[in-house]
C-alpha positions in Angstrom: -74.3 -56.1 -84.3 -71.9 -58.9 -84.7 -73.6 -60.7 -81.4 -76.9 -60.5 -83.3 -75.9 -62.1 -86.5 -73.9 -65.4 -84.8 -77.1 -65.6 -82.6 -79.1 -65.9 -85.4 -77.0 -68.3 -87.3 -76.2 -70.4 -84.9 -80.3 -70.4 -84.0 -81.3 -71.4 -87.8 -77.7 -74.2 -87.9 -79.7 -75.3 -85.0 -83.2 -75.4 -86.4 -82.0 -76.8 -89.9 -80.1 -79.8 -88.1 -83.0 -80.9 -86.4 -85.8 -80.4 -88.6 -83.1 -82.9 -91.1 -83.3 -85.6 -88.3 -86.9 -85.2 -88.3 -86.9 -83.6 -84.8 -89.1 -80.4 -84.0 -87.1 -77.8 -81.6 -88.9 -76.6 -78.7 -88.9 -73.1 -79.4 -91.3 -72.2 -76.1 -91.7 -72.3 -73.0 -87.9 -71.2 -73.5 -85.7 -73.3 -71.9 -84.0 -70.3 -70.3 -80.7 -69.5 -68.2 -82.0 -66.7 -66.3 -81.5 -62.7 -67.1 -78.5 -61.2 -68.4 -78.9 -57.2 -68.9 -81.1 -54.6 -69.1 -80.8 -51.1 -71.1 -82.0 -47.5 -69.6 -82.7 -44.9 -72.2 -81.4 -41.5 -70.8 -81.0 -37.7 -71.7 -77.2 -37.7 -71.5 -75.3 -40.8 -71.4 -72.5 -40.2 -70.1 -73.7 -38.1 -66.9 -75.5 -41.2 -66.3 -72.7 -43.4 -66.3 -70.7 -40.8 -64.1 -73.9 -41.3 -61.7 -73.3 -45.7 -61.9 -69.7 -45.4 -61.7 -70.0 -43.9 -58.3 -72.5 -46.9 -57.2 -71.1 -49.7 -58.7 -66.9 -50.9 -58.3 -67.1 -52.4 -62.2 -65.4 -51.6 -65.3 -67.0 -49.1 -67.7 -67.2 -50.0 -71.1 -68.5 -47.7 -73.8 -69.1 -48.1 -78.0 -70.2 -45.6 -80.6 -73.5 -45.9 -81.8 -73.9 -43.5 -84.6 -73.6 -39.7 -83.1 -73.4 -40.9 -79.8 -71.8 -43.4 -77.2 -72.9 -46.3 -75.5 -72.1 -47.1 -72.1 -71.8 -49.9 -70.1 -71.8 -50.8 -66.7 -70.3 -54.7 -66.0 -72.1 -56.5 -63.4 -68.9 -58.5 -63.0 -65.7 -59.3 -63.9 -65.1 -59.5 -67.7 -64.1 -62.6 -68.3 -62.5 -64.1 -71.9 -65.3 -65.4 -73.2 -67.2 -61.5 -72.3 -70.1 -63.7 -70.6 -71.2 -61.2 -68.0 -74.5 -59.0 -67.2 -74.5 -55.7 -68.0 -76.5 -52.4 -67.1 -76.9 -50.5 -71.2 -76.8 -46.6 -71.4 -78.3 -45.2 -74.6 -79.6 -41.9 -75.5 -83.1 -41.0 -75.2 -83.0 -39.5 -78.3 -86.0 -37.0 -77.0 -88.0 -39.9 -75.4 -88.6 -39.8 -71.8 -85.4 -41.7 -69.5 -87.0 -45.0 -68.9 -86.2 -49.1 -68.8 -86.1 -49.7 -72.4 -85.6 -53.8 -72.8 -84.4 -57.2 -70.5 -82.6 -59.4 -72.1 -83.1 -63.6 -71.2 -80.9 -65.8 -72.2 -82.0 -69.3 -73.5 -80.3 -72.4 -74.5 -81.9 -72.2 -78.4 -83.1 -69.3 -79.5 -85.1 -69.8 -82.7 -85.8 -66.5 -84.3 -88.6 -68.1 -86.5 -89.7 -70.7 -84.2 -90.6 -67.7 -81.6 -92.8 -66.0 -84.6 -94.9 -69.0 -85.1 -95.4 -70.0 -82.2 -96.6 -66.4 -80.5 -98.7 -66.0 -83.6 -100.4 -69.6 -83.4 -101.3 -68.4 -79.7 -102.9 -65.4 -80.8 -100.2 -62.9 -80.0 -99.7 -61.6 -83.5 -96.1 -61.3 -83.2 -94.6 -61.8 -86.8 -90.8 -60.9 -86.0 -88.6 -59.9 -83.7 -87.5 -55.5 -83.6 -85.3 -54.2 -85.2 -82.9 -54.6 -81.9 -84.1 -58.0 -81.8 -86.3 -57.3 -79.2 -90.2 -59.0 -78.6 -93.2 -57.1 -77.4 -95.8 -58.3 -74.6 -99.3 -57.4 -75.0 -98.2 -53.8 -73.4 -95.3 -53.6 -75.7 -92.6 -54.0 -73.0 -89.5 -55.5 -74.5 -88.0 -58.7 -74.2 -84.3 -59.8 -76.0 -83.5 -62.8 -76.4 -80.2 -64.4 -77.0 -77.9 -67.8 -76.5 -74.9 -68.4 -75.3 -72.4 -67.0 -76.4 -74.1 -63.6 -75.6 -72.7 -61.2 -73.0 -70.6 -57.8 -73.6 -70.5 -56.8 -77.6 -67.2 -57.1 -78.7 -67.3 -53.5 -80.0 -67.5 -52.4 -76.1 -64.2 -51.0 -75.5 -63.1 -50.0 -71.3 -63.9 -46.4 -71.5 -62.0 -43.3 -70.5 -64.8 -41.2 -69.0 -63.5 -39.4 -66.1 -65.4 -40.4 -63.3 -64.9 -38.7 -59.3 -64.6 -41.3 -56.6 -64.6 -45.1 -57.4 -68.1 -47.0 -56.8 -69.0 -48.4 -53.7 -70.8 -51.8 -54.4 -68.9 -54.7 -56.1 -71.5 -56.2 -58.7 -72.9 -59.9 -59.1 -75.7 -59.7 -61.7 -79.3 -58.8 -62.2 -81.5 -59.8 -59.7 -85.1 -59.1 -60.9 -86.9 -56.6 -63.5 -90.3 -55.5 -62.0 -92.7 -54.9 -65.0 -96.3 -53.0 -64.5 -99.1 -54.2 -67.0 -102.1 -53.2 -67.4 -104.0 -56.3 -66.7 -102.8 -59.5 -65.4 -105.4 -61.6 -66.8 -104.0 -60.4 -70.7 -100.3 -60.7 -69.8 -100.5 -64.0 -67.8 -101.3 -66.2 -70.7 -98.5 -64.5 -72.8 -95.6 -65.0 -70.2 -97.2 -68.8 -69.0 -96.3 -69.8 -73.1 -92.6 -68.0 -72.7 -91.4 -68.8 -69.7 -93.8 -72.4 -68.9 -96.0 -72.8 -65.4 -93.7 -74.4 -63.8 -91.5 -71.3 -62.7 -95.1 -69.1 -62.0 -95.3 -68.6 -58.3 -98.5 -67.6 -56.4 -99.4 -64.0 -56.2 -97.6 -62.5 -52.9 -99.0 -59.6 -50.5 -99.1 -57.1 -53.2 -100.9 -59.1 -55.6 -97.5 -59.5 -58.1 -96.7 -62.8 -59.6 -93.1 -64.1 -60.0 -91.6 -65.9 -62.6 -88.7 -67.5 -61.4 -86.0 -67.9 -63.7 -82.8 -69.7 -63.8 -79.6 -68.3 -61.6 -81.9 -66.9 -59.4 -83.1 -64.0 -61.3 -87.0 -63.0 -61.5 -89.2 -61.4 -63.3 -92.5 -60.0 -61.1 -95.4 -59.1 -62.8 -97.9 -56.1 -61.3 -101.0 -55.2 -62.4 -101.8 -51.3 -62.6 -104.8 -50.5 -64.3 -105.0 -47.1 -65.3 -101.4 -46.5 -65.1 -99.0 -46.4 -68.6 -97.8 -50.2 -68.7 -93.6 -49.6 -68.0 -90.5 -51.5 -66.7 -91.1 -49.9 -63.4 -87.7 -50.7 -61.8 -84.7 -53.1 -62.0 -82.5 -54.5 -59.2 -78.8 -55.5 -58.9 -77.2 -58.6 -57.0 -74.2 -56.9 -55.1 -71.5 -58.2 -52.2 -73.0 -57.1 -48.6 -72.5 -53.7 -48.4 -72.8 -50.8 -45.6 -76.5 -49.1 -45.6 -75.1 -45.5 -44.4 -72.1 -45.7 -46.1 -74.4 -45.9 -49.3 -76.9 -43.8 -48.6 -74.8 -40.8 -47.8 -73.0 -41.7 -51.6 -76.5 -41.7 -53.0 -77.3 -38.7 -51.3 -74.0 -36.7 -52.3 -74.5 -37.6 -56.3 -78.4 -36.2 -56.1 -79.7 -39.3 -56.2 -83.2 -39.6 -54.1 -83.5 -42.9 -51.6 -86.4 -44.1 -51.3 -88.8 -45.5 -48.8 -86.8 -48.6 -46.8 -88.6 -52.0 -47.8 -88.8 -54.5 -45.0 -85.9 -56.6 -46.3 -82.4 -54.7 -44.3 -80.6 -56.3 -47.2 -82.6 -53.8 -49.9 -81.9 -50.1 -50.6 -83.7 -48.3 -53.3 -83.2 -45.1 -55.2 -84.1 -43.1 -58.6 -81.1 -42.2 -60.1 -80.2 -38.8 -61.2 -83.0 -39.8 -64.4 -86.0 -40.7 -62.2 -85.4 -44.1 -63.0 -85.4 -46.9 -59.6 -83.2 -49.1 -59.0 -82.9 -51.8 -56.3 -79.7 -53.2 -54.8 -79.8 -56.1 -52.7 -77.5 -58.6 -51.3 -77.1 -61.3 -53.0 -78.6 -64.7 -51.6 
């Protein structure tokens, strides 16, 4: 993608400038500026983004991707510069509908830097994916990018026909909520990418946060046993009405789930299985 390739150039101009004033870049902890999207792989793309549009009161952008479209749902206005977080619907292509990758976004992102420096820690990371994406020790997905980043410019507004506008006006991604198989492994990995100075303590349910920049988190929980996954994501929106949304998730066949102790929370699984959070942004 054309995002990709300036991110990476930009990354080695970077790189190249300082290593010629005789100046190493940090490449990590990454100097980060929080979390900017996330992608969900699904059976049907655009039934999914029928489902969102009915949530969330954003613009819905879509871009062909070989045989098949790509949606996306804005977490925010769209402004010039196309800086704004983003909820990615891809096909499943036969794989199960899951959380796919997060995307961070850092002020330098050194492609080469990243390598050598996971490797030299005893990750064994050589490169980036394909999608530019970097596995933890479980092989959950991380994407990195700099500023500018945001919407692709291939993402047009799309013209899928969607019943009733959403209900929930947008403001970002609020946390990802990723399940690993052991704390002890994954701890030493995220403490070199994101630094100890944004770990917080293990809370009631034994998860660690990493607190990231615009208010955005990523919680860590151990489940031994279990498949490691990105077990949920949660959306920033404006305050909303509880019933009002509950009876919208209920009409689309979307299943609510247990209430959480916070009155500003609702979560459901989409019509893919896959849970989502919404909470009112602080």
């Amino acid at each position: 993608m054309r995002r990709s390739f300036l991110v990476v150039m930009m990354a080695a101009a970077i790189s190249v400038g300082a290593i010629a004033q005789g100046v190493t870049p940090k490449t990590l902890p990454l100097d980060n500026l929080g979390l900017e999207h996330l992608d969900i792989v699904v059976p049907d793309p655009a039934a999914s983004a029928r489902f969102y549009a009915r949530i969330f009161k954003s613009a819905l952008h879509q871009q062909p991707v070989r045989d098949t479209v790509r949606y996306f749902v804005l977490l925010g206005d769209l402004p010039a510069d196309r800086q704004v977080g983003y909820v990615a619907i891809g096909a499943a292509n036969g794989r199960a509908p899951a959380i796919g990758h997060y995307c961070v976004l850092a002020k330098v992102y050194d492609r080469a830097g990243m390598a050598s420096a996971l490797q030299a820690a005893g990750f064994g990371v050589a490169a980036a994916g394909p999608t530019g994406t970097w596995p933890d020790p479980d092989r959950l997905e991380l994407q990195l990018f700099q500023p500018p980043a945001g919407l692709v410019t291939a993402a047009v507004p799309s013209p899928l026909p969607v019943d009733n506008g959403g209900l929930l006006s947008p403001r970002g991604v609020d946390h990802m909520l990723l399940r690993v198989s052991s704390l002890e492994k994954s701890l030493p990995y995220y403490r070199l990418m994101y630094g100890t100075a944004v770990e917080r303590p293990r809370d009631s349910n034994g998860r660690v946060t990493f607190q990231l920049e615009h208010n955005t988190r990523l919680l860590l929980e151990e489940a031994p046993g279990q498949a490691p996954t990105i077990a949920h994501y949660a959306i920033k929106v404006a305050p909303f009405d509880r019933g009002v949304l509950q009876a919208r998730l209920k009409d689309i066949g979307a299943q609510v789930l247990p209430a959480t102790d916070e009155p500003d929370v609702v979560r459901f699984a989409d019509n893919n299985g896959i849970i989502v959070e919404v909470r009112v942004a602080q």
